[in-house]
C-alpha positions as CSV (number, residue, x, y, z in Angstrom):
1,X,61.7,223.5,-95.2
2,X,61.4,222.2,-91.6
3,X,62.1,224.5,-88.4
4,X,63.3,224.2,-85.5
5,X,62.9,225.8,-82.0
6,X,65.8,225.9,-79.5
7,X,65.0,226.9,-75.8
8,X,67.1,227.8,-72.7
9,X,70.4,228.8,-74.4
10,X,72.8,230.7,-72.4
11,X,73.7,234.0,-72.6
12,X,77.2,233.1,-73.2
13,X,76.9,230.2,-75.9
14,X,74.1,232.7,-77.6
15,X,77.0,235.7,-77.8
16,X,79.6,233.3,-78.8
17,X,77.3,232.0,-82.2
18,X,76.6,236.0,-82.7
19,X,80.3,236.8,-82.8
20,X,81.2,233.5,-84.8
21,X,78.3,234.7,-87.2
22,X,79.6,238.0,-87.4
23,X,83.2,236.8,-88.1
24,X,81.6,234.4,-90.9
25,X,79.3,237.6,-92.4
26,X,76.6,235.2,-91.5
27,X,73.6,235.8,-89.9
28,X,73.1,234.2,-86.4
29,X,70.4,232.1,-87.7
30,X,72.4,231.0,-91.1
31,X,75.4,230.2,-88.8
32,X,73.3,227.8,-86.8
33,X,72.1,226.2,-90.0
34,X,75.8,225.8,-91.2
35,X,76.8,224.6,-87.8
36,X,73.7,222.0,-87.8
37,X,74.3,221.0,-91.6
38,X,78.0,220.2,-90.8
39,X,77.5,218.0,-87.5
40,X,75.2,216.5,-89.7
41,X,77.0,215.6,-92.7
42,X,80.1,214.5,-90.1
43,X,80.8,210.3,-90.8
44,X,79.1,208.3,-87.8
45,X,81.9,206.6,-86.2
46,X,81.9,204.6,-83.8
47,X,83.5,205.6,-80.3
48,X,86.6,203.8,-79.5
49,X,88.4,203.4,-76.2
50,X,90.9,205.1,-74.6
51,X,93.3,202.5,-75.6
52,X,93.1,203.0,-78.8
53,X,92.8,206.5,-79.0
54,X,95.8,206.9,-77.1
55,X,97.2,204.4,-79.8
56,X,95.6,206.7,-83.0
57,X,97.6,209.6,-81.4
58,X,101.0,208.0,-81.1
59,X,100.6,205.8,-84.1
60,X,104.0,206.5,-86.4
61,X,105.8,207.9,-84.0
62,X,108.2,205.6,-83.1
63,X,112.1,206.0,-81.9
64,X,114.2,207.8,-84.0
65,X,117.2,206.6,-82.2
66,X,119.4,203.6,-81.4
67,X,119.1,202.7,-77.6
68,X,122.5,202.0,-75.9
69,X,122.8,198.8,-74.9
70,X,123.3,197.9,-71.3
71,X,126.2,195.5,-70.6
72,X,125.6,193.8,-67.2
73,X,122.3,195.1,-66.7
74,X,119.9,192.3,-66.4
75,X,116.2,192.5,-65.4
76,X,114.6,189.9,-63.4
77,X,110.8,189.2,-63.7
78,X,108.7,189.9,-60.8
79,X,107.7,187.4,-58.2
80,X,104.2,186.8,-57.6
81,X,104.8,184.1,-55.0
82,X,104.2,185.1,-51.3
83,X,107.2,184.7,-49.5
């Protein structure tokens, strides 16, 4: 088995694995492993823009209503002309 050395961990993120390894009755070192196998075992994907994240989020959503129709209301496109 390989090992590896981490250096200059805070404080903090050093309590927070000791509690999560507590909670887990895990050792600190065992939960690290576990946390490390995990991320590796997660499916490379690639990164996708905010567009279509935004779009993953919402997707199936859609209106779950009728909307009222506007009698008289008409829209007119914008100009782009200088006047």
């Amino acid at each position: 088995m390989a090992q590896l050395v981490v250096r200059k961990i805070e404080q903090s993120v050093k309590a927070r694995l000791q509690r999560r390894a507590k909670r887990n009755g895990h050792s600190m070192e065992e939960e690290v492993r576990e946390i490390l196998r995990n991320a590796a075992n997660q499916e490379d994907r690639p990164a996708a823009g905010l567009g279509s994240e935004i779009a993953a989020f919402i997707s199936g959503t859609g209106l779950r209503f009728e909307l009222p129709k506007l009698p008289g209301n008409t829209m007119k496109p914008p100009s782009f002309e200088d006047e």
